[in-house]
C-alpha positions in Angstrom: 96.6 51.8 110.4 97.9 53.4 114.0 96.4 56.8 114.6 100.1 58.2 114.8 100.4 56.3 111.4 97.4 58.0 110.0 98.4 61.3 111.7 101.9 61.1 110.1 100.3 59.8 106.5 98.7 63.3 106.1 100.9 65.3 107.3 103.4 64.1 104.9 100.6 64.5 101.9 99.8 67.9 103.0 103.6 69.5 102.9 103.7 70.0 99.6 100.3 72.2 99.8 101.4 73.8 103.1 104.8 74.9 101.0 103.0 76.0 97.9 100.5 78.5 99.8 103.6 79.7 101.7 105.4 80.2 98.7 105.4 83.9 97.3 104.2 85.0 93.9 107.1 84.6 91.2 106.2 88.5 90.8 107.2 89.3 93.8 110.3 87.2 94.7 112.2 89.7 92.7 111.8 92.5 95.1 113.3 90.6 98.2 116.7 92.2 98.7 116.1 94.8 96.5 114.6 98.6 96.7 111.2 99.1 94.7 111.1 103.0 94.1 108.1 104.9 93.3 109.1 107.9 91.5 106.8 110.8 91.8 106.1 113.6 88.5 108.5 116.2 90.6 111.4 113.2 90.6 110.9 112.7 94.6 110.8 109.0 95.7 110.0 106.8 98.1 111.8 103.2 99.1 110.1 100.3 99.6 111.6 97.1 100.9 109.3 93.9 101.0 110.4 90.5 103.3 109.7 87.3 102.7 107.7 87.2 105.5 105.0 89.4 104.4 106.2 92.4 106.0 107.7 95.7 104.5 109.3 98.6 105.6 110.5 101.7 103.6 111.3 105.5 103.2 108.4 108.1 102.4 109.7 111.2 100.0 110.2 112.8 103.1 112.5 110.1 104.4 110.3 109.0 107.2 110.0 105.4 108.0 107.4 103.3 106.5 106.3 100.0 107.9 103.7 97.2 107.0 102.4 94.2 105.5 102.0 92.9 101.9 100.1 90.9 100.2 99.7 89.1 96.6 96.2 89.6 95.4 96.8 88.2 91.2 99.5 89.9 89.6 99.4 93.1 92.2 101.6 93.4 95.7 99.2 95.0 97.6 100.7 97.4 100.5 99.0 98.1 104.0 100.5 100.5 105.7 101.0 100.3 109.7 103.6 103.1 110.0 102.0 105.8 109.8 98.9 103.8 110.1 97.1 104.0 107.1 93.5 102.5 106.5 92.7 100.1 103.4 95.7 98.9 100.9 97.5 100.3 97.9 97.5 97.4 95.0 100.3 97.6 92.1 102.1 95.5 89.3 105.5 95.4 90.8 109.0 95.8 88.4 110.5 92.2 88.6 113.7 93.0 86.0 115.5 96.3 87.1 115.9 97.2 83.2 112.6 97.8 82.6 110.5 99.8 84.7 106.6 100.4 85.4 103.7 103.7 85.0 101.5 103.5 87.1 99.3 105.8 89.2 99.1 106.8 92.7 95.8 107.1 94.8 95.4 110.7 93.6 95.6 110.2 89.7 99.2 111.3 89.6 101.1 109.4 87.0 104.2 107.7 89.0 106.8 105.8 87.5 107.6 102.0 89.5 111.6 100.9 89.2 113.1 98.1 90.6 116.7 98.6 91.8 119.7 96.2 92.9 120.2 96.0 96.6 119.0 98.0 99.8 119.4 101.7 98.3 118.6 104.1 101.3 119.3 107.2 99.8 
């Protein structure tokens, strides 16, 4: 066998490995297009948006912008946050059927509620 032979061989056996490391978790597919709120105990929220290329942006309660990167560590999306830089990451079990929503807690101990919502909701 050629070395460009050889080269091409496992390249072609490698794809399907490549494609399934690249491929997001199935529980966060659901989120792409969509707004993932986290509702606080006084009803204020913020607006997360995830991409599939492992970026996120969003809305804090204030409705500043939010910026980062994601990642899927088991069933949790975990958040870093760039903008406002932020140090470490924020792991959660994200909605993935907009009927049925999350509780959860935030890094203080406050119990927050996690929804999943149709399209890019801004306001």
């Amino acid at each position: 066998m050629t070395k460009p032979t050889a080269l091409l061989l496992a390249a072609v056996l490698a794809a399907p490995l490549v494609a399934q490391a690249a491929a997001p978790a199935a529980n966060v597919k659901a989120a792409f297009g969509n707004t993932v709120l986290t509702i606080d105990p006084d009803g204020r929220s913020r607006k997360i948006w995830l991409k599939p290329d492992g970026t996120w942006t969003g809305l804090s309660r204030r409705g500043l912008d939010l910026a980062g990167k994601w990642s899927v560590k088991g069933d949790n999306v975990c958040l870093k946050q760039s903008k406002p830089k932020l140090f470490g990451s924020l792991c959660e079990t994200f909605p993935t059927d907009p009927e049925v929503g999350l509780t959860s807690k935030d890094p203080t101990g406050k119990t927050i509620q996690l929804k999943l919502v149709k399209g890019h909701v801004a306001k």
